[in-house]
N, C-alpha and C positions, 0 to 999 in steps of 0.2 A: 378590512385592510386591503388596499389596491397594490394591485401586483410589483410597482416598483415600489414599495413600502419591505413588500412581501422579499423581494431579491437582497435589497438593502439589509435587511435583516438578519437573511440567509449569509451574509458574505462577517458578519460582527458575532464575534464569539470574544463572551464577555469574561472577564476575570470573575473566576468564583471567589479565589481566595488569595493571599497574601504569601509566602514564605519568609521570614525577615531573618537574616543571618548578620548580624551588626549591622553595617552600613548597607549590608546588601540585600536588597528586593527583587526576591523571584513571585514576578503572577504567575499562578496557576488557574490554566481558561478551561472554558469547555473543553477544548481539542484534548489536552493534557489531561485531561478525568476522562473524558471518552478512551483514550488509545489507555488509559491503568485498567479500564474496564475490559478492553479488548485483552491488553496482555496475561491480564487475571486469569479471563475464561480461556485464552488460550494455557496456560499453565496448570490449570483446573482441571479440564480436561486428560493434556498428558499425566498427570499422574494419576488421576482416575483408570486410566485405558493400562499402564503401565504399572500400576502396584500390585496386580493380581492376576502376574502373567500364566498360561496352559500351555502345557507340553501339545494338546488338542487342540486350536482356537475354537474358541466360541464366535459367532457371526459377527459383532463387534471390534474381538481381537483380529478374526479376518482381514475385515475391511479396511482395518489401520496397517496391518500387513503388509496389503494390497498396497495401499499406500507409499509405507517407505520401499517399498521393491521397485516400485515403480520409479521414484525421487531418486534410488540406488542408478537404477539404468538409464536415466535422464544424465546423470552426474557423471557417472562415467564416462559416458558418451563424448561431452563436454572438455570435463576437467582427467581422462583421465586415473593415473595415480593418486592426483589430488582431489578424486571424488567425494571423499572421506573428510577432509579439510574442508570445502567451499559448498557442496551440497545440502548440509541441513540451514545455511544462511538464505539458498536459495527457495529451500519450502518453507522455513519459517518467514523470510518476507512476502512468499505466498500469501498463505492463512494467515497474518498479521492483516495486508492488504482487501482480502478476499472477507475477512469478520471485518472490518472497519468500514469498506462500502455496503454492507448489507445490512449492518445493525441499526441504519433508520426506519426500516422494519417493522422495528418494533415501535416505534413511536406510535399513541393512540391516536385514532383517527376522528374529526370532528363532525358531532351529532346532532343532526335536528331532530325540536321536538317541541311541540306548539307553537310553531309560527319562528321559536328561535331555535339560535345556530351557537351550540357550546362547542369550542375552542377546544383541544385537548391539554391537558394540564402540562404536561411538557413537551418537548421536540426534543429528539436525539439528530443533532447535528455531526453527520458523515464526517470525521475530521479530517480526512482526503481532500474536504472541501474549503480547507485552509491551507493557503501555499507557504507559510511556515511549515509543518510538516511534511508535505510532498518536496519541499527543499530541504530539511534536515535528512528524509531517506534518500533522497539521490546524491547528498554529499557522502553519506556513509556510504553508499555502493560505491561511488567511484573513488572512496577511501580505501575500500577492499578490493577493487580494480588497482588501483596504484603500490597496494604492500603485495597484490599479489604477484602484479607484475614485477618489481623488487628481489621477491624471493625466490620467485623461478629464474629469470636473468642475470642475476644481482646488480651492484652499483653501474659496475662498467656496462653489463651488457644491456641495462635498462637505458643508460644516455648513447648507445650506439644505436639501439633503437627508435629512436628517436627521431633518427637520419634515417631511417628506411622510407620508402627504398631508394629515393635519392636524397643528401645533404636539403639538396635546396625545399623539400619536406619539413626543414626543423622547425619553422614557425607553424606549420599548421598542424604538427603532431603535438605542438605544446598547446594549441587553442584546442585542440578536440577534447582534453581536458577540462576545458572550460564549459565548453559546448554542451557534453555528454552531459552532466548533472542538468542545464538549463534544459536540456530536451527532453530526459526522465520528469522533472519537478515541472515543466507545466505542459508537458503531455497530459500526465493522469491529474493535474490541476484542472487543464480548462476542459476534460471528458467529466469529471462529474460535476464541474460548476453549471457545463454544456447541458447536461443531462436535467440537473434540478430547474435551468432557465424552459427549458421545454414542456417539464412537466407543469409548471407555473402557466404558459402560457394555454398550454391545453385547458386547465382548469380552470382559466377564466374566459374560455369559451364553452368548452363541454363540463360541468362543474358534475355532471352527472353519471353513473355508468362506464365511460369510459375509462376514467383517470384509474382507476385499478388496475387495471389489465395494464397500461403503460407504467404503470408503479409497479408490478411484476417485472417488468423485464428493466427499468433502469435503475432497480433498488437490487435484484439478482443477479439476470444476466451480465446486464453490462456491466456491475459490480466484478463478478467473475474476468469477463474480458480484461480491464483492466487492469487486476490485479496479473493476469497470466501476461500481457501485453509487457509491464513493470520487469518483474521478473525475468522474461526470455531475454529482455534487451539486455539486461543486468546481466545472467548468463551469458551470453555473446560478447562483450564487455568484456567481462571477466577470464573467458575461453581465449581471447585473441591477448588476452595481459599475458597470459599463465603458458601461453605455446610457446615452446621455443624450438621446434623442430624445424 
């Protein structure tokens, strides 16, 4: 398969299946089975780590600890009073993020063996790498930027805001609403589209040796980057809706 065969490919996530509610049809794609797999194991996990809590931790209950102490003093910092409110939206679109770039991963990798080259049976496609989804999470962030700003300000003090810091501000404090979601949703759209187009090209130069090591860091690292990258701005976002000091 030649590499823009190979991109073409990567960019089509297929309808596994139907939902039919009378007249109404919902496909359910790759993306949508990838992100119930992600949300699964992330919920798998919490209550593994949580139904058999110690007065003592043990090194596991530690490190999740570790964790939300850490997500507590990020939050506060931020939001605040309302660390408690907006906080665990910001670590769970984390680790929603940060398992959804990483879990191609797991996809097996293709074996030679006597002269031929077998295919792996399936690909786990990043669903980060469909901008239907990086557009559904950035319209919910700056859905929860907009009730937050709401409820800290309320009605009035949210459209006098609006006019900061001068009137003649009002049309472009009403686009940055616009703006914000398009700059979250193909930010982290074209960083791992960005990311699989490079590793593609490597591979059909160095097909050998190399591509591992760069499938370490744009399957991990920059997984992580981006998920953390997503998040702060969402946090920042959110911190300047929710200020009203």
């Amino acid at each position: 398969m030649g590499i823009g065969e190979r991109l073409v490919k990567a960019l089509e996530f297929k309808t596994v299946f139907v939902i039919r509610l009378g007249a109404l049809e919902i496909p359910i794609t790759e993306t949508v089975i990838v992100s119930w797999v992600v949300i699964a194991a992330l919920v798998a996990v919490s209550v593994l780590v949580t139904r058999n809590l110690k007065r003592i931790p043990g090194a596991v209950q530690s490190l999740f600890e570790a964790g939300i102490e850490f997500l507590d003093s990020f939050s506060k910092q931020y939001f605040g009073k309302n660390a408690g409110l907006y906080g665990p939206y910001i670590g769970t679109i984390f680790l929603f993020l940060l398992l959804a770039n990483i879990i191609p991963a797991l996809t097996p990798v293709a074996v030679g063996f006597g002269g031929r080259t077998f295919e792996p049976l399936f690909e786990i496609k990043p669903p980060t790498r469909d901008i239907n989804l990086t557009a559904a999470l950035a319209v919910m962030s700056i859905l929860i930027v907009l009730a937050g700003g709401l409820k800290a300000r309320g009605l009035k003090g949210w459209f006098r805001n609006l006019f900061h810091p001068v009137p003649i501000m009002l049309p472009f404090n009403i686009l940055d609403y616009a703006i914000r979601p398009a700059s979250l949703c193909l930010r982290l759209f074209g960083n791992m589209l960005g990311g699989f187009i490079i590793m593609q090209l490597i591979g059909a130069v160095i097909p050998v040796f190399i591509p591992p090591f760069f499938s370490l860091y744009f399957d991990f690292f920059d997984g992580l980057i981006q998920a953390l990258v997503f998040s702060f701005l969402t946090t920042l976002f959110l911190s300047e809706a929710v200020e009203t000091g």
